[in-house]
VOVEX-388660 format. One line per field, with one value per residue (C-alpha): residue number from 1; residue in three letters; x, y, z. Coordinates in nm, 4 decimals. Layout:
N
pos <- [NUM	...]
code <- [ALA	...]
xx <- [X	...]
yy <- [Y	...]
zz <- [Z	...]
END
This chain:
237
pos <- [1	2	3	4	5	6	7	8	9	10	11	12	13	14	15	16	17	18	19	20	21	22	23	24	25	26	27	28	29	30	31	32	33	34	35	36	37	38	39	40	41	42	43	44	45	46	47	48	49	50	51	52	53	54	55	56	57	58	59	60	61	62	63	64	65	66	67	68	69	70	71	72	73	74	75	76	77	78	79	80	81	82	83	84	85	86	87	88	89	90	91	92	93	94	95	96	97	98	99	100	101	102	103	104	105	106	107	108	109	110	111	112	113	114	115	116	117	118	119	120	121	122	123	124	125	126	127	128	129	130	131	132	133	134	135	136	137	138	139	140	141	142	143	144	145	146	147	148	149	150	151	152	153	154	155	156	157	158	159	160	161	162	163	164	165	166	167	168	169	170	171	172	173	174	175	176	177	178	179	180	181	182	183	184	185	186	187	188	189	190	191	192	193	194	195	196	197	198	199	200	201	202	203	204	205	206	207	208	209	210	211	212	213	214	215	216	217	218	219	220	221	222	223	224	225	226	227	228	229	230	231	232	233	234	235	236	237]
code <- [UNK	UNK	UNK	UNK	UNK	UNK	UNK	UNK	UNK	UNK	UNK	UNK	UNK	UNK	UNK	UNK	UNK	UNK	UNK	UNK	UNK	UNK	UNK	UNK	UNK	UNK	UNK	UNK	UNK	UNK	UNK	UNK	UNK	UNK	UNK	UNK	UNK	UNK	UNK	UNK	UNK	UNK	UNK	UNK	UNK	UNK	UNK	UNK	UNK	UNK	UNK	UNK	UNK	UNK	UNK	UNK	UNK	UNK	UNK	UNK	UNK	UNK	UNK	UNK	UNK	UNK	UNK	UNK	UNK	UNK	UNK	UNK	UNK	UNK	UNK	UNK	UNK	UNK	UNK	UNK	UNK	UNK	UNK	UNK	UNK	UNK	UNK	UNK	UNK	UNK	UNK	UNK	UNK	UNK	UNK	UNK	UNK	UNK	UNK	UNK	UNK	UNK	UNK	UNK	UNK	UNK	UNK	UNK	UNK	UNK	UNK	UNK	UNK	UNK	UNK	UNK	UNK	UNK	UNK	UNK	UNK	UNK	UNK	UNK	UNK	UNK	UNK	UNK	UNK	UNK	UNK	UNK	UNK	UNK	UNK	UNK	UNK	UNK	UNK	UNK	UNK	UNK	UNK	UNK	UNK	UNK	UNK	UNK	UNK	UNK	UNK	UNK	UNK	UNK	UNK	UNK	UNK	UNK	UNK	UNK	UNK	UNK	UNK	UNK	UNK	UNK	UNK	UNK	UNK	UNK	UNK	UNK	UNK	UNK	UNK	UNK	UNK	UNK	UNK	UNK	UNK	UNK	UNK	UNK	UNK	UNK	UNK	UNK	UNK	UNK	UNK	UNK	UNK	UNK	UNK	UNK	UNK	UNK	UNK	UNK	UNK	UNK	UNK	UNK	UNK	UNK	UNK	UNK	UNK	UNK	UNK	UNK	UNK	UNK	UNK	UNK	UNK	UNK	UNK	UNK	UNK	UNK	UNK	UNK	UNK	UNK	UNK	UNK	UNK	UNK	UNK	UNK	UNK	UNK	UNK	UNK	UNK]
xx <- [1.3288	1.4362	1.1948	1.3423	1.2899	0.9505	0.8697	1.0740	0.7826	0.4849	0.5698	0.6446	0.3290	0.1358	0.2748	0.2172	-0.1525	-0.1044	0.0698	-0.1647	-0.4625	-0.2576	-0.1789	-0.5231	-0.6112	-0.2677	-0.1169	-0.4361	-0.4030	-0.3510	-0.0121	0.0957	0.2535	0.1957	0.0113	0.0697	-0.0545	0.0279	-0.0193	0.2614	0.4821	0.3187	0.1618	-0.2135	-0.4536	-0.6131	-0.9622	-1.3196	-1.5865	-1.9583	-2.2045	-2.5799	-2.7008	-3.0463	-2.9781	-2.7434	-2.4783	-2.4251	-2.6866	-2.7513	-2.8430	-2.6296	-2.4226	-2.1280	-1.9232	-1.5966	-1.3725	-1.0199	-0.9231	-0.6809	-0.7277	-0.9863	-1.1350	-1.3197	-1.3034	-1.0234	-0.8162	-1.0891	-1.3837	-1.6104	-1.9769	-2.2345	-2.1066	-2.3846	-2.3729	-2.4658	-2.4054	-2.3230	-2.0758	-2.0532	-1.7336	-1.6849	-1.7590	-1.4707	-1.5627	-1.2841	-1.2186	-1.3462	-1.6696	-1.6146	-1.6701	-1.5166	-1.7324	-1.6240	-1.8037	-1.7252	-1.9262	-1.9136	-2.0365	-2.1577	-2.1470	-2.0203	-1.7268	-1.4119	-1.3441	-0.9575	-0.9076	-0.7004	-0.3956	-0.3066	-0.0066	-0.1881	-0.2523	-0.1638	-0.3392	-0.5231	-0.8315	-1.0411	-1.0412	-1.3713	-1.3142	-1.6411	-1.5830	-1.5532	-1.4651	-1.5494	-1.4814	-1.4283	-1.3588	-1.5082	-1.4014	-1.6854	-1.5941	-1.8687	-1.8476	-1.9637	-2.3282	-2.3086	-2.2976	-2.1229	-1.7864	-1.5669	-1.5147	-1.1992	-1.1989	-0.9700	-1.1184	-1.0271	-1.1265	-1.0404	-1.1578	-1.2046	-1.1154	-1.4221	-1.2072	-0.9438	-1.0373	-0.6871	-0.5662	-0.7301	-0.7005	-0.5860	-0.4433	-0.6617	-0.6357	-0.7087	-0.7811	-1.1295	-1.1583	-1.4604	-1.5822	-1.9307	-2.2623	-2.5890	-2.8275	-2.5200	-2.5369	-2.2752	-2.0105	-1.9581	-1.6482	-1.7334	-1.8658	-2.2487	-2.4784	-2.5844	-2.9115	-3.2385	-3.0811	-2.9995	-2.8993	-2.5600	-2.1913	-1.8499	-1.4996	-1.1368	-0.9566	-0.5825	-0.3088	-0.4466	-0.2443	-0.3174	-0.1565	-0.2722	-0.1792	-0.2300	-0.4435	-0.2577	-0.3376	-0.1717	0.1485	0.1605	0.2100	0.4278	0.6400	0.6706	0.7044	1.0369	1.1287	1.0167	1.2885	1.5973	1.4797	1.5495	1.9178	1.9602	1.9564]
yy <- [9.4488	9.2826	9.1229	8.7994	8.8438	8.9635	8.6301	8.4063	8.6264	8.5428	8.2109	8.1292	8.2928	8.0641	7.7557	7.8539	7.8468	7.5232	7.3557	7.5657	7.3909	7.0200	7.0680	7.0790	6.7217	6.6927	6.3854	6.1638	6.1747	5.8625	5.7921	5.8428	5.5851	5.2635	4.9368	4.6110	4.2229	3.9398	3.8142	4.0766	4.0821	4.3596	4.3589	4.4438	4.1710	3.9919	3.9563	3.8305	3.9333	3.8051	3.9818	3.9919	3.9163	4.0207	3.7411	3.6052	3.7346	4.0865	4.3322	4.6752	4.6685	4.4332	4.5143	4.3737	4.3361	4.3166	4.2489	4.1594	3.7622	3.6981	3.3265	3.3466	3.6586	3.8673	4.2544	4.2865	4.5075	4.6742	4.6191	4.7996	4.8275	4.9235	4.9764	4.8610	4.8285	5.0831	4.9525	4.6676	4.6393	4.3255	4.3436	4.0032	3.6752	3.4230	3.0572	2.8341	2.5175	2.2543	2.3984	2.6034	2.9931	3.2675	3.6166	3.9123	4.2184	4.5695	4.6557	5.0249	5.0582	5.3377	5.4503	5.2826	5.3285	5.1532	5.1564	5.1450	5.0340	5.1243	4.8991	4.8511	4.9723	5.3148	5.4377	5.6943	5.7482	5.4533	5.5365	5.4219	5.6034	5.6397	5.6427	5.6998	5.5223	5.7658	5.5046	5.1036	4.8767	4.5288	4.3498	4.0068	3.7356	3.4140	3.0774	2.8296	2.4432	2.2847	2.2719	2.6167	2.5634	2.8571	2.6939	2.9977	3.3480	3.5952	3.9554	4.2591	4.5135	4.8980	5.0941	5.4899	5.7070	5.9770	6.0503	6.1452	6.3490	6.4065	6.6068	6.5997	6.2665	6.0287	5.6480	5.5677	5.3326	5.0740	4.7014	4.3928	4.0656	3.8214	3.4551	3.3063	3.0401	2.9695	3.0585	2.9997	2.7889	2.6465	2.7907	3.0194	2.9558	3.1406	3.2833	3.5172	3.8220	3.8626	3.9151	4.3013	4.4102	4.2525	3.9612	3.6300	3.4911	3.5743	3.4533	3.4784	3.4673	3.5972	3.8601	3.9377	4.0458	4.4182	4.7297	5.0881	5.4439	5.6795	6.0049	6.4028	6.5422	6.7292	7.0627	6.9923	6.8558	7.1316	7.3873	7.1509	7.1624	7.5757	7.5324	7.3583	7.6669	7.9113	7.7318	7.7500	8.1064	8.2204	8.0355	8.2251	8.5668]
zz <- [-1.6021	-1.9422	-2.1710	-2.0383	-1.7614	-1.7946	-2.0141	-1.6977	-1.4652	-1.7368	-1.7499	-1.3725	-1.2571	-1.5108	-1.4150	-1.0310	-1.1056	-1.2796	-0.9988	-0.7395	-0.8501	-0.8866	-0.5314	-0.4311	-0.6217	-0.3437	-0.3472	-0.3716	-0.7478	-0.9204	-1.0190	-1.3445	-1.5992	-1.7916	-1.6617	-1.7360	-1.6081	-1.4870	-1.8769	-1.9680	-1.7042	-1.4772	-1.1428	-1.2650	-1.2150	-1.5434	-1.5011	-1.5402	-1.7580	-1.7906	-2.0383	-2.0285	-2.3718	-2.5369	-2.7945	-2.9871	-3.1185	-2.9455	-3.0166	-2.8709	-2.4750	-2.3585	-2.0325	-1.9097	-1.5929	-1.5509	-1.2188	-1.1520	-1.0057	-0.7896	-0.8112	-0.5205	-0.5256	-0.7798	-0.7702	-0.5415	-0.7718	-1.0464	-1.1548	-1.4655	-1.4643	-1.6514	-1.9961	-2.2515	-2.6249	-2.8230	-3.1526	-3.3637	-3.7014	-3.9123	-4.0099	-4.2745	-4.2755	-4.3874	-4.4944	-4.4460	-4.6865	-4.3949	-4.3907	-4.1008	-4.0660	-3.8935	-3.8171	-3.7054	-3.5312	-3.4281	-3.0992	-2.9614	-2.5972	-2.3817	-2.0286	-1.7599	-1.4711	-1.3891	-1.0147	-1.0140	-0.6106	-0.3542	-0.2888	-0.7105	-0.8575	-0.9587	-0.5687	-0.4112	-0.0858	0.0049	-0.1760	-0.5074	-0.7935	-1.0018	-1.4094	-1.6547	-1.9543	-2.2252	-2.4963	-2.4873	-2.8039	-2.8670	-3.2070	-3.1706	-3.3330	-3.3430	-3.4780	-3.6204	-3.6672	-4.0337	-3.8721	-3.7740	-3.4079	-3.2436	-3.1046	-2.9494	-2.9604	-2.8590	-2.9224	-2.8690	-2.5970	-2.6223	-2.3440	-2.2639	-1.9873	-1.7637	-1.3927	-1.1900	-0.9421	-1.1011	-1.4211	-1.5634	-1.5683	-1.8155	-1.8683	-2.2630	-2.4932	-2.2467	-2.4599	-2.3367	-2.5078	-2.4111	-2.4439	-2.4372	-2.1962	-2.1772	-2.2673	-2.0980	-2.0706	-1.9085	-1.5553	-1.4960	-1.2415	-0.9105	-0.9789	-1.2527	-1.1823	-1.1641	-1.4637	-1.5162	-1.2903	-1.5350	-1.7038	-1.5879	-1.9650	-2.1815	-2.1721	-1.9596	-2.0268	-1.9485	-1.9748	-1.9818	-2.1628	-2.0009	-2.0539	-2.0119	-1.9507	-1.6714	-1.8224	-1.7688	-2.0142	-2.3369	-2.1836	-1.8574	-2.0129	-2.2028	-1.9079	-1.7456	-2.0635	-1.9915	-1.6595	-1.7786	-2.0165	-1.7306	-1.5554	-1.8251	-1.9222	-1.5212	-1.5030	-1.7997	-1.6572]
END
């Protein structure tokens, strides 16, 4: 056999066990590619968010949930749970020249899932798919009046994770942009999603402008990548 050949065998034999242990994920994985909504032009659902608050601003254990809105229905599509705030950057305060101030934050959360559901764009078989939050940002941006009365806040979400059953596909480059909308003691409507289990206080808002890739992990594109040579290096013999 010629050292080609004997590479082609290598190399084919590798990938098999690659694709021999994709097949049993079979075809319930999630399918691959990027996600865009409604905001952007795709057919992912913007969404809902309501945060309960220890205080005033954000400070470490808060929780928030997150679900999709159909413009009826919360949760239909996704929905993220309990992802709590692990810590808190000041990142500047501006003062602007009508007496009003701008101050920005940095807030790094941990834990939590995202429950991707069955029927979106990303299914494959009619069932959810489970995704622990491995990363959870969001750069918040709070505007105060001359009195320094809190007026409105937006901020720009980041949020990465992990497949629960499906080890090598990960959710990344996850953004999202959040508007604020109200802040108790103002009751807080019906159709956001419910505060966190233990608090009944905090604030609610939008989100949209969502986008995210479901992708194979590095390693796994990396075989498939051979599995492409193993294939050139056989029509080659």
């Amino acid at each position: 056999m010629s050292h080609s050949h004997q590479v082609g065998l290598a190399l084919l034999v590798g990938v098999g066990f690659v694709f021999a242990g994709m097949a049993g994920e079979a075809v319930a994985s999630p399918t691959l590619g990027h996600y865009e909504s409604g905001t952007l032009g795709g057919t992912v659902l913007d969404g809902r968010v309501t945060e309960g608050m220890v205080g005033f601003p954000p400070a470490v254990g808060d929780e928030l949930h997150a679900a999709s809105w159909n413009g009826a229905t919360l949760a239909t599509q996704w929905e993220i749970t309990g992802v709590k705030v692990s810590a808190v950057s000041a990142l500047g305060v501006e003062n602007l020249s009508n007496g009003h101030q701008i101050v920005r934050y940095l807030i790094d959360y941990a834990d939590g899932v995202m429950n991707l559901k069955a029927g979106g764009p990303w299914d494959a078989d009619g069932a959810d798919y489970l995704v622990d939050v491995d990363h959870y940002s969001v750069t918040l941006t709070l505007w105060f009046d001359s009195s320094a009365k809190f007026v409105s806040g937006t901020s720009v979400i980041e949020v990465e994770g992990s497949f629960q059953t499906y080890p090598t596909y990960k959710l990344e480059f996850g953004l999202a942009s959040g508007v604020y909308r109200g802040m108790s003691p103002t009751s807080k409507p019906a159709d956001y999603p419910s505060f966190p289990t233990g608090f009944s206080v905090g604030t609610w808002g939008i989100v949209n402008n969502m986008q995210f890739d479901i992708t194979p992990e590095p390693a796994t594109l990396t075989l498939l990548t051979i599995g492409g040579l193993a294939l050139v290096l056989r029509r080659r013999r």
